[in-house]
C-alpha positions in Angstrom: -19.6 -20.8 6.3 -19.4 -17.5 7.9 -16.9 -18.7 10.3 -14.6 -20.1 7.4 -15.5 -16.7 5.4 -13.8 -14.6 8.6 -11.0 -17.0 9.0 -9.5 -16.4 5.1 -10.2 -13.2 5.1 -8.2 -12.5 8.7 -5.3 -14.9 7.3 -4.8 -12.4 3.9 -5.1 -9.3 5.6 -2.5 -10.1 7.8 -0.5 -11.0 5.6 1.5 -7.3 5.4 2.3 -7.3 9.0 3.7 -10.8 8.8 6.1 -9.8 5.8 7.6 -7.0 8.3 8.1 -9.7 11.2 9.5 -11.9 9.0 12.2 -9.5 7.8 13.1 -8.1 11.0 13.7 -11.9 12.4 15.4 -12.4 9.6 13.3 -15.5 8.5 12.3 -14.4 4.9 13.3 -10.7 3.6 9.7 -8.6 2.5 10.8 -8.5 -0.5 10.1 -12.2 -1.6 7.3 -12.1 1.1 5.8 -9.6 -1.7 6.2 -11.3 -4.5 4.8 -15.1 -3.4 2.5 -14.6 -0.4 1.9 -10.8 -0.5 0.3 -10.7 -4.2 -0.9 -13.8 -4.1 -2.8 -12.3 -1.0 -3.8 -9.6 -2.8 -5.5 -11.2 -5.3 -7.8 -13.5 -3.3 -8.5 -10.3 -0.8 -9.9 -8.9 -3.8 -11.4 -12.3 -4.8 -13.2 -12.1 -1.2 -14.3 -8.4 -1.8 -15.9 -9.5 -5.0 -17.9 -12.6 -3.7 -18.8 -10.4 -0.4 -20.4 -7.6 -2.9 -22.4 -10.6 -4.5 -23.5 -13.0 -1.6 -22.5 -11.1 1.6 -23.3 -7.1 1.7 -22.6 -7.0 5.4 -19.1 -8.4 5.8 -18.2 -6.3 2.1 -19.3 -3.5 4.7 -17.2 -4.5 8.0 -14.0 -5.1 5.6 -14.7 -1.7 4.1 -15.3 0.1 7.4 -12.2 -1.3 8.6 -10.0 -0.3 5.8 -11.3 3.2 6.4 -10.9 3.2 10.3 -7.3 2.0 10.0 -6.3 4.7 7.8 -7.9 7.1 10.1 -6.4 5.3 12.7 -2.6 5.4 10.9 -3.1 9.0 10.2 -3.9 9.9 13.9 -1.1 7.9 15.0 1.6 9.7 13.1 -0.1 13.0 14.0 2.0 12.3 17.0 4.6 10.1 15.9 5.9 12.7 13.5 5.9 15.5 16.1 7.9 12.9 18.3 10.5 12.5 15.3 10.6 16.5 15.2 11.2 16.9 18.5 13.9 14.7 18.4 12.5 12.2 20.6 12.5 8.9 17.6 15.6 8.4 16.0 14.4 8.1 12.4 11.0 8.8 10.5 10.2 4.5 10.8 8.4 3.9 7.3 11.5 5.0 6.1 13.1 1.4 7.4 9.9 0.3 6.0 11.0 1.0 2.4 14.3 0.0 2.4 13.2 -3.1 3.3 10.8 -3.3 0.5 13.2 -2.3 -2.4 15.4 -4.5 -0.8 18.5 -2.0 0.2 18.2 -3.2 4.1 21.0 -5.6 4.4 23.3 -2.9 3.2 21.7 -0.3 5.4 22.2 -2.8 8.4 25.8 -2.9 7.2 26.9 0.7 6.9 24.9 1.5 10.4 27.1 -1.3 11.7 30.5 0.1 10.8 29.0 3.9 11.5 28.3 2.5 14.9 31.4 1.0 15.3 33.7 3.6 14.3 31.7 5.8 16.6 32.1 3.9 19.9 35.9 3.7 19.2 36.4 7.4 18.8 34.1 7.7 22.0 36.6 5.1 24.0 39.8 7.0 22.6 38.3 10.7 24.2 37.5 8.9 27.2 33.9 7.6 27.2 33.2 4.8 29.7 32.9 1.5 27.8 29.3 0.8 29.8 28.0 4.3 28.5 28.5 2.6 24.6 28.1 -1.1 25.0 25.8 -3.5 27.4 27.0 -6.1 29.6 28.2 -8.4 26.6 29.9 -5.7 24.7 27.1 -5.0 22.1 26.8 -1.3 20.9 24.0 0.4 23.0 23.8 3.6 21.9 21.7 6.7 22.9 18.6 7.8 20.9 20.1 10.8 20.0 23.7 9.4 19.1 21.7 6.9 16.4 19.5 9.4 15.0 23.1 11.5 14.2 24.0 8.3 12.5 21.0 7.0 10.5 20.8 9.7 8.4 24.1 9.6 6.7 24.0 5.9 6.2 20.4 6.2 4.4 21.7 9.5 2.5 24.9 7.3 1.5 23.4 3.8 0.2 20.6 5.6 -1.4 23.5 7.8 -3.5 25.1 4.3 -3.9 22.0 2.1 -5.1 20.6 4.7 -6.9 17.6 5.0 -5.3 15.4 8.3 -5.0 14.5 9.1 -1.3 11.2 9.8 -2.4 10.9 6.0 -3.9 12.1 4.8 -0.7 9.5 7.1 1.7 6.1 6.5 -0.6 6.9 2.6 -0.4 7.7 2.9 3.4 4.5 5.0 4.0 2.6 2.8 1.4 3.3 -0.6 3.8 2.6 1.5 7.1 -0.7 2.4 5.6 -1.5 -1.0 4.2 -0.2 -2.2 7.8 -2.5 0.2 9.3 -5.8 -0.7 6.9 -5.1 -4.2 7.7 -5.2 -4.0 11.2 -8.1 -2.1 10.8 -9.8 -4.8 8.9 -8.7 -7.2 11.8 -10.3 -5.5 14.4 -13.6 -5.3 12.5 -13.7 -9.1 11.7 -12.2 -10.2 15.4 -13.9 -8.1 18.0 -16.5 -5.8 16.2 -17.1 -3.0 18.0 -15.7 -3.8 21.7 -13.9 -1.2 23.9 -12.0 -3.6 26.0 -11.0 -5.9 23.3 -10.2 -1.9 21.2 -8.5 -1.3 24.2 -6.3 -4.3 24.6 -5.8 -4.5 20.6 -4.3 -1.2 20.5 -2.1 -1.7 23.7 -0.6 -5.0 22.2 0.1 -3.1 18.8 2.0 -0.6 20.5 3.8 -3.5 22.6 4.8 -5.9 19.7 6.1 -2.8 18.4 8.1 -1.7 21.1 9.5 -5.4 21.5 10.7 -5.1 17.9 12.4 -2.1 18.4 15.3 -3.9 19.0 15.1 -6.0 15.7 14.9 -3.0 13.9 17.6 -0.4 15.0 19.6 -3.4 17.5 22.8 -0.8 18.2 20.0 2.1 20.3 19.1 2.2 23.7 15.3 2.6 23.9 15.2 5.2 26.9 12.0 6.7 28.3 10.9 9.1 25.3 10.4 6.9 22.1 8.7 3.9 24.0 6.0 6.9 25.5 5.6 8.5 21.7 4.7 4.8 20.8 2.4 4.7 23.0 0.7 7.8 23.4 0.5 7.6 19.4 -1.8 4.2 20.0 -3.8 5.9 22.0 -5.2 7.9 19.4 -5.4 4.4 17.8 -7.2 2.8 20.2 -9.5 6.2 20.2 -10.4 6.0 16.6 -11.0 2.3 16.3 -13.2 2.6 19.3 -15.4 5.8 18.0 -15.8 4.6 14.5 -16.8 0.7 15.4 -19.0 1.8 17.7 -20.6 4.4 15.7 -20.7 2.9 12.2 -20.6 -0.6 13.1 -23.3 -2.7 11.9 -25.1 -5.2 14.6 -24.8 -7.7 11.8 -21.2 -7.0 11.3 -21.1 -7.3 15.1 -22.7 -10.5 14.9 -20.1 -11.8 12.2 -17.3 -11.0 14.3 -14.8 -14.2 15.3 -15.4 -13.2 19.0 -19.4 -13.1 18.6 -19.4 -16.2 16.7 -16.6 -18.1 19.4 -19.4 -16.2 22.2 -22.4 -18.2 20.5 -20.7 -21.4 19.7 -19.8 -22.1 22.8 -23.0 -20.9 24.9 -21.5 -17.9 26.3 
């Protein structure tokens, strides 16, 4: 039962990081990922919360903790994310992309960056610019960081003048999802490895890879460099720090005991 209990609850939280992979590959855009599997989510994650106040007091208290460690864990990752977009070394403030996507204005933000891109690597090729400087080996746009970030911010200014959408509607629904994104992962921590510095440790070193792999999904035209991949990185390192100090501090051995990996551990006489 416990077992089963976990399992649900593991497939609904991560439910809001499967709506942005499924936008950026293009499979299914986030916003009808919201509306049939995100709410439905939402509704039997709060379903779960209610029968674990009821019957099961200790996982209501690992779900709880990790909500609470991945927003502590979210903020101290953009405590050095943001500095890394202020210092010019990330070519946008990312929830930003995150909220276009939700109020579904992406495909037309793909679509001006596009013909911004475009338009720039031809004026760079008339003054001179060598072609491999601009494009990789299959004539793709490869941009700098820096030459993308000059571009982003026009083409968000310009099809949020044109949809009519408020900047500030499209930042609190990008920072919503990166929060909800960083609660959930919190939660799947809790309920997959407990309170585990080498399984913290790897978790927050494949978070920061998966995102760095989808880098490229998300701003295609940019060439990744040295600086943005290290901000990534550094900035799940204070992930990594926070999920680690909090589960092992506030943790219950229950909880512990509930986790898939302690419950995988026993079943099969480990």
């Amino acid at each position: 039962m416990d077992f089963s209990v976990v399992l649900l609850t593991l497939a609904v939280v991560a439910v809001p990081s499967q709506m942005l992979l499924l936008d950026l590959l293009g499979k299914l855009p986030a916003t009808k990922t919201l509306r049939f599997v995100g709410v439905p989510a939402l509704v039997v994650f709060v379903l779960l919360l209610l029968f674990f106040s009821t019957s099961n007091s200790v996982l209501l208290g690992a779900v709880a903790l990790g909500i609470a460690a991945g927003l502590l864990a979210t903020l101290a990752l953009d405590s050095i994310r943001i500095p890394g977009y202020l210092l010019r070394w990330m070519p946008m403030d990312l929830p930003m992309r995150f909220g276009t996507m939700i109020l579904g204005l992406d495909k037309k933000l793909k679509l001006r960056v596009m013909s911004s891109v475009l338009s720039h690597v031809n004026e760079q090729i008339q003054r001179g610019v060598p072609s491999n400087e601009l494009m990789d080996e299959k004539g793709f746009p490869k941009l700098p960081m820096l030459s993308m970030r000059k571009l982003l911010r026009p083409a968000f200014k310009s099809v949020m003048e044109e949809s009519g959408v408020p900047s500030w509607k499209v930042r609190t629904s990008g920072y919503l999802w990166h929060y909800t994104n960083g609660a959930s992962f919190g939660v799947i921590h809790a309920l997959l490895f407990g309170a585990d510095w080498l399984f913290t440790i790897l978790f927050g070193f494949l978070l920061a890879a998966t995102f760095i792999a989808i880098l490229r999904f998300m701003i295609p035209p940019m060439r990744l460099g040295r600086r943005m991949p290290s901000v990534i990185l550094l900035a799940h390192v204070g992930v990594i720090l926070v999920f680690g100090f909090v589960f092992q501090a506030f943790l219950s051995g229950g909880a512990m005991e509930l986790s898939l990996l302690e419950q995988l551990t026993r079943l099969l006489g480990l």
